[in-house]
C-alpha positions in Angstrom: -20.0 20.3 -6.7 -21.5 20.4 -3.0 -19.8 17.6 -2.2 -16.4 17.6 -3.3 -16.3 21.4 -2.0 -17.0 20.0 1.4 -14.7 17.5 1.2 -11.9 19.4 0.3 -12.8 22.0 3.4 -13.0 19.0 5.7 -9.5 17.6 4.4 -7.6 20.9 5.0 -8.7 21.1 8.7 -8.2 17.1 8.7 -12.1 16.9 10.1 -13.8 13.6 8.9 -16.2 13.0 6.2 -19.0 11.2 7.0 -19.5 7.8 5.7 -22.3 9.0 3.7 -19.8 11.4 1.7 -17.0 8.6 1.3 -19.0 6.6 -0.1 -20.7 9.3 -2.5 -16.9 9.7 -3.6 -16.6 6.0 -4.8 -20.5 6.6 -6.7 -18.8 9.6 -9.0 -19.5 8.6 -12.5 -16.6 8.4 -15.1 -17.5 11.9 -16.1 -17.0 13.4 -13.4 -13.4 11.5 -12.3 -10.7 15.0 -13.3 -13.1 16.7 -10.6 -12.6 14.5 -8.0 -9.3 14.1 -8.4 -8.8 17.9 -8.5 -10.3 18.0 -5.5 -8.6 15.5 -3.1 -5.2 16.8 -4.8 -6.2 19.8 -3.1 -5.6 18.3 0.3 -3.0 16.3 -1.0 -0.8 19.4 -2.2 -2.1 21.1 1.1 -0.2 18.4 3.3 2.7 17.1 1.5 3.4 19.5 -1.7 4.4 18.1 -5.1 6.7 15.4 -3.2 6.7 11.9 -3.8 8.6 9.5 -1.7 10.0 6.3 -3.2 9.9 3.0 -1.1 11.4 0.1 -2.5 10.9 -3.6 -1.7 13.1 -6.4 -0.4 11.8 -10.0 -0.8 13.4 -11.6 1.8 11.6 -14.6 1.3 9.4 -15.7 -1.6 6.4 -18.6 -1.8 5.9 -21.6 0.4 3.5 -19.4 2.7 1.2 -21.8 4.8 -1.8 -19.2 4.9 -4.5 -19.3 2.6 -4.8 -15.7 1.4 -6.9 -16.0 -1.7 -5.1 -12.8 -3.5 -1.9 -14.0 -2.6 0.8 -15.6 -5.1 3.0 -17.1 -2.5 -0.5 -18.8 -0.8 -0.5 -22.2 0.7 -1.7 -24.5 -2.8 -0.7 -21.6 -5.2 0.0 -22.6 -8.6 1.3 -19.6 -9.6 4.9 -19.6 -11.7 6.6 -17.6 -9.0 10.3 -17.3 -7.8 10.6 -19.6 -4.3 13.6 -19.3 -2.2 14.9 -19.3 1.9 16.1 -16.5 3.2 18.1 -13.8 1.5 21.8 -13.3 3.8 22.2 -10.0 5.5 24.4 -8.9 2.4 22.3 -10.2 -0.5 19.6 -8.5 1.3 21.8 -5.0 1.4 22.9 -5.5 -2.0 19.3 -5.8 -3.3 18.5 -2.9 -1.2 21.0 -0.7 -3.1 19.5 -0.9 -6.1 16.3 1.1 -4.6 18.2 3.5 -2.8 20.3 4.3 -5.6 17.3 5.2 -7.5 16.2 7.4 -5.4 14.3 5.2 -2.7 13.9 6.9 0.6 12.1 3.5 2.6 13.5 -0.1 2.1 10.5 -2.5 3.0 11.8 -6.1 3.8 9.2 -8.5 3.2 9.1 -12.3 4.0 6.5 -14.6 3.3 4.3 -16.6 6.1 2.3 -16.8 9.1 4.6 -14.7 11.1 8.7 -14.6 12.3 10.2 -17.3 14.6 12.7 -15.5 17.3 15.1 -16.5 14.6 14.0 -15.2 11.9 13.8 -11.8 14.0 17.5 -12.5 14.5 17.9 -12.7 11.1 15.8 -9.7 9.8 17.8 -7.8 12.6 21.1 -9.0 11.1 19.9 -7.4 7.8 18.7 -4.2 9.3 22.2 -3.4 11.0 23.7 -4.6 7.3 21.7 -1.9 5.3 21.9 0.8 8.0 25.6 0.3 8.2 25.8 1.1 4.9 23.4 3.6 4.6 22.5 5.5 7.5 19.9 7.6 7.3 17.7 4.9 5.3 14.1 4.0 6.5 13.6 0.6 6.7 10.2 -0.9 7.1 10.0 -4.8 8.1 6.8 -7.0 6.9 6.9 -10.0 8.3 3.4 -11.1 9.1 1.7 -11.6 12.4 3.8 -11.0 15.4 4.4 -12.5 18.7 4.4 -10.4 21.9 7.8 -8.7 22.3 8.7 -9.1 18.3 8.2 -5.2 17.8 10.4 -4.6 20.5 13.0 -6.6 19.1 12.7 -5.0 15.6 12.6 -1.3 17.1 16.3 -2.3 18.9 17.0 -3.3 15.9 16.7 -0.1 13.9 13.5 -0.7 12.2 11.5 2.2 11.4 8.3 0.8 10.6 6.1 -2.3 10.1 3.6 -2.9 7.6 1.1 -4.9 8.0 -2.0 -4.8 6.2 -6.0 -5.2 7.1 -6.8 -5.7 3.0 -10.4 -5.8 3.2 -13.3 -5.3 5.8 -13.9 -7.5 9.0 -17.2 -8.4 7.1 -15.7 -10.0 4.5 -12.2 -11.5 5.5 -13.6 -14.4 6.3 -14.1 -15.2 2.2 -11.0 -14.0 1.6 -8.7 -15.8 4.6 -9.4 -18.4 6.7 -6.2 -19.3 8.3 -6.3 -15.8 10.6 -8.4 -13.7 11.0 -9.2 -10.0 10.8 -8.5 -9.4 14.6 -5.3 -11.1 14.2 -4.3 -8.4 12.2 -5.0 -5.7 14.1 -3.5 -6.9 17.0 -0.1 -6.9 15.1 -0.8 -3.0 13.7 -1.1 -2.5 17.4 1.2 -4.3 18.9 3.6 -2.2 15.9 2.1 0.9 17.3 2.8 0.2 20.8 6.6 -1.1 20.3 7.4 2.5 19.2 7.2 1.8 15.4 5.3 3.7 13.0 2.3 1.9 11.8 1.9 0.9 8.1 -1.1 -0.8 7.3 -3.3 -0.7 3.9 -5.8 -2.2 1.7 -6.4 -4.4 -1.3 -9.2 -3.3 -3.9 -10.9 -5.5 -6.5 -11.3 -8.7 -5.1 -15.0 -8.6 -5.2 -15.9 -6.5 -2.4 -18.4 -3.8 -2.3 -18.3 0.1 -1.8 -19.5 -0.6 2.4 -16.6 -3.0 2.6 -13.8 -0.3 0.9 -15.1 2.5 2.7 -15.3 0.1 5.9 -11.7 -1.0 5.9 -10.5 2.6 5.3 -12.2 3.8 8.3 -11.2 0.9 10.5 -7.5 1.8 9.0 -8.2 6.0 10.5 -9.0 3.8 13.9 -6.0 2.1 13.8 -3.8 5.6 13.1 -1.1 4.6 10.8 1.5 7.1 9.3 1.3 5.6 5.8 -1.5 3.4 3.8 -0.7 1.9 1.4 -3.4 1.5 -1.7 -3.0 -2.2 -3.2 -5.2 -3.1 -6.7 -5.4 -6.9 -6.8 -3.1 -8.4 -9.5 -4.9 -11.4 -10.4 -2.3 -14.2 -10.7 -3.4 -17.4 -12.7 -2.8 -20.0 -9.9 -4.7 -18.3 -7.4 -8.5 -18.1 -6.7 -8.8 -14.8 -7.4 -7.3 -15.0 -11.1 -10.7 -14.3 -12.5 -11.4 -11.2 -11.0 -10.6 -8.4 -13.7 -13.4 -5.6 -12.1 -11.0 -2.0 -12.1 -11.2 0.6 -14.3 -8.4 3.5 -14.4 -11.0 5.1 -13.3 -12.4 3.4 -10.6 -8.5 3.0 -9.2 -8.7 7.0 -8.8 -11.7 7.5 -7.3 -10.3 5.0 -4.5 -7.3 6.7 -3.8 -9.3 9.7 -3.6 -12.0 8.3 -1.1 -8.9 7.4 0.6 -7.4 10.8 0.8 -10.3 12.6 1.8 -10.7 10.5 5.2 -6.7 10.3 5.7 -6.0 14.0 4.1 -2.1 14.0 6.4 -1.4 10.3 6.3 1.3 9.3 3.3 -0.8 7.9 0.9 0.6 5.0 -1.3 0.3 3.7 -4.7 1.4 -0.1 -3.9 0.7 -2.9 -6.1 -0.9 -3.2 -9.0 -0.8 0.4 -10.6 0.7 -0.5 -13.7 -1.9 -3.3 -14.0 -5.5 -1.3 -13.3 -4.1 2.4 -13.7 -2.0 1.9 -16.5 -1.8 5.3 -18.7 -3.7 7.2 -16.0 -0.8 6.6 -13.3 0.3 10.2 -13.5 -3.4 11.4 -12.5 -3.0 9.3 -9.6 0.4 10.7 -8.1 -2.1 14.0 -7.5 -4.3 11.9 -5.0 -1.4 9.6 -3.4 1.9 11.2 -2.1 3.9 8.1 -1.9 4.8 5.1 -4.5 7.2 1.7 -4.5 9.7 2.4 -7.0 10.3 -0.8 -9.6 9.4 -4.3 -9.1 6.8 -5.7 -6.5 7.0 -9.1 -4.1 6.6 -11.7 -6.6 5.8 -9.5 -9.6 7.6 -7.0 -12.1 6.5 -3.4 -12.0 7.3 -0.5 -14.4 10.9 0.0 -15.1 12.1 2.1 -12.0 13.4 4.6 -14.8 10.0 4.8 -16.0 9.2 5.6 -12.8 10.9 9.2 -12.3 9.8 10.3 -15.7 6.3 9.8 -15.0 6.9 11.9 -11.4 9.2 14.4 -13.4 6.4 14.7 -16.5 3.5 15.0 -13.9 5.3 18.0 -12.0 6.4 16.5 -8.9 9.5 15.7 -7.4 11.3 13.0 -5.5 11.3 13.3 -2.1 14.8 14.1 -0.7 16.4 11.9 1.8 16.8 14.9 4.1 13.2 15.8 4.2 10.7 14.7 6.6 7.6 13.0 5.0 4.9 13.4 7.6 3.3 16.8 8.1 5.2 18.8 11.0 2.1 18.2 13.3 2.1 14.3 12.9 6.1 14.0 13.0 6.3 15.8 16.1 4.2 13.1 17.4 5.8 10.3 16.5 2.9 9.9 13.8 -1.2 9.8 14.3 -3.3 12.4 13.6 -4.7 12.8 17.8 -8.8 11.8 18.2 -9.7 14.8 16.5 -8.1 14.4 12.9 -9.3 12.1 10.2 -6.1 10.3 10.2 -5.7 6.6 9.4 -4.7 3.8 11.1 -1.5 1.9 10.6 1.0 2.1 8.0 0.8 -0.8 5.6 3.1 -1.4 2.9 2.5 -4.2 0.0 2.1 -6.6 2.4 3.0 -10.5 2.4 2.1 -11.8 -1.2 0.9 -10.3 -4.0 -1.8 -7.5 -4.3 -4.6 -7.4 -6.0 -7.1 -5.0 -7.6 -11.3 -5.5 -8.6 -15.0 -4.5 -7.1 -15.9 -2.4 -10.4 -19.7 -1.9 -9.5 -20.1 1.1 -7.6 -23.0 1.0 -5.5 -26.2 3.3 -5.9 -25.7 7.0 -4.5 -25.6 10.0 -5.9 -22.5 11.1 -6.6 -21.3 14.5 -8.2 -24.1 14.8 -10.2 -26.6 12.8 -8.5 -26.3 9.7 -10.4 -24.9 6.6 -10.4 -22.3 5.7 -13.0 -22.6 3.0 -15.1 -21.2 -0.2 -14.9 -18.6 -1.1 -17.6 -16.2 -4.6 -17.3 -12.9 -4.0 -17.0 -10.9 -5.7 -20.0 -8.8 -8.4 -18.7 -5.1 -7.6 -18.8 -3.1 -11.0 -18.3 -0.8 -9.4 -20.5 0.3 -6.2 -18.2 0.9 -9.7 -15.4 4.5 -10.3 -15.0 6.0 -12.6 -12.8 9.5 -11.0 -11.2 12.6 -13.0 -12.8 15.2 -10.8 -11.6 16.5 -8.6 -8.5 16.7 -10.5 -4.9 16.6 -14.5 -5.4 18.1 -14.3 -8.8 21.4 -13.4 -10.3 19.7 -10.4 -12.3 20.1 -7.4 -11.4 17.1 -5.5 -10.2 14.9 -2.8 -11.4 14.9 0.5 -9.6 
């Protein structure tokens, strides 16, 4: 157990593994999975306790997106069955955001599908920050809004907004396969350009959509670069209607040994659980609240989660606890900074929430390396879940109430 002793040594004094060792993490057979995830929640109880902060989404905006992410639900030619509707008001959008808080929800993400805001829409999303925050004050709010123009962030940040998310999903190698209607740098210039307004970064990945161990452990480190507060951990839900629909690759156990690759090279950063857990993790969820500090509480973007009530059992039966409203997520050395780790900790780039459209999980095959025990696990399909793949008919663009 070399390795994951080291690892856990390195996460306490937040030092960075080497790429070597990430991607030894993702090579772990199945039999060794309950050791690595002792491990990394080592440095996960190190950093932020038994807490678990609850984020809750807002889709401001559903389908009719004109870029062509291939994961994505709400993608330009999608044929999947999902709600599509214009902008949610100020108070539908604070009325759906009550639901979340009420249940406990510390963050309210507001998410709207497409390339990127107009100077109206930022009016807009700014009308519904003031609405939420009038009503409840102390509430984070994160916007998601896609790509963003120079002096957007600024706008936001006057606003009230907290944070932005804005994901990377896969490596710079492979975007290209995935997107073709931006590109990778595109994206990073938002993080930044997040970063820079004053906003703390948000900014993740999506697993299982074909990519390799290189490309996972390559986005997480370009995510360290990019020094976000919070990274959020996406497993592809494979909508029928989108390219991806095939791509049934993760096992429980492959979902855990990401989050704890993850962990290991941002031990301090909030770790979250975003899409797709119910889906890939299914019974095993609980195993994973000891690698990832952080979770979105009910439904999803354009799909239903696990009943929000559900939800607190699981983090009440695992031995955790809901972060209050009153406590400060970040560790006292990244809060007093306004987030980021400084050049010398392994921290991780910017925060990402779900992201625009839905998220997606897959790659399986781990690549050769030793691993724990020096060899490399087998490679088992993953069964193909359609049935765990529910499409969200209720909460913000219907007249159902919400889950949280």
């Amino acid at each position: 157990m070399d390795l994951l002793n080291t690892l856990v040594d390195k996460g306490l004094r937040r030092e960075l593994p080497t790429r070597d060792e990430a991607l030894a993490v993702l090579a772990t057979s199945d039999d060794d999975v309950l050791d690595v995830v002792a491990a990394a929640g080592k440095v996960r109880r190190h950093w932020f306790g038994r807490r678990v902060k609850l984020n809750y989404l807002v889709n401001l905006k559903s389908g009719l997106c004109p870029e062509d992410c291939s994961y994505c639900s709400q993608r330009l030619g999608s044929k999947a069955d999902i709600l599509k509707y214009t902008w949610l008001k100020p108070d539908q959008a604070s009325q759906a955001a009550a639901a979340g808080l009420a249940g406990g929800a510390k963050r309210v993400c507001l998410v709207a599908s497409g390339r990127g805001p107009t100077d109206r829409d930022v009016d807009r999303v700014s009308d519904t920050i003031k609405a939420i925050k009038d009503q409840y004050e102390n509430v984070e709010v994160c916007a998601c809004l896609g790509l963003l123009s120079d002096g957007q962030a600024e706008r936001l940040r006057e606003a009230g907004a907290d944070a932005y998310n804005h994901n990377l999903n896969t490596s710079e190698a492979t975007y290209g396969d995935i997107t073709t209607t931006h590109t990778y740098a595109d994206r990073v210039d938002t993080v930044q350009k997040a970063h820079a307004a004053g906003l703390s970064a948000c900014s993740g990945l999506i697993a299982g959509m074909g990519e390799s161990d290189e490309d996972l452990v390559d986005v997480v480190y370009a995510l360290r670069d990019l020094d976000p507060d919070s990274v959020p951990v996406n497993f592809l839900i494979p909508f029928e209607g989108t390219p991806l629909a095939q791509e049934w690759n993760l096992t429980p156990q492959r979902c855990l040994r990401i989050l704890a690759m993850v962990r290991f090279v941002c031990p301090d950063a909030e770790v979250r659980i975003a899409g797709g857990r119910e889906v890939h993790l299914r019974t095993m969820q609980p195993l994973a609240l000891h690698l990832a500090n952080s979770i979105f509480l009910g439904d999803y973007l354009t799909s239903e989660g696990q009943a929000g009530k559900a939800d607190l059992e699981m983090i009440a039966d695992a031995g955790f606890e809901v972060e209050g409203a009153g406590e400060v997520t970040l560790p006292e050395h990244r809060a007093a900074t306004g987030g980021g780790c400084g050049a010398d900790a392994a921290g991780c780039g910017s925060h990402a929430e779900s992201g625009c459209g839905s998220h997606e999980a897959g790659g399986c095959g781990s690549h050769a390396g030793g691993g724990v025990c020096g060899s490399a696990p087998v490679e088992v399909p993953a069964e193909a879940r359609t049935d765990l793949v529910a499409v969200r008919r209720r909460g913000a663009g219907t007249d159902l109430a919400p889950n949280a």
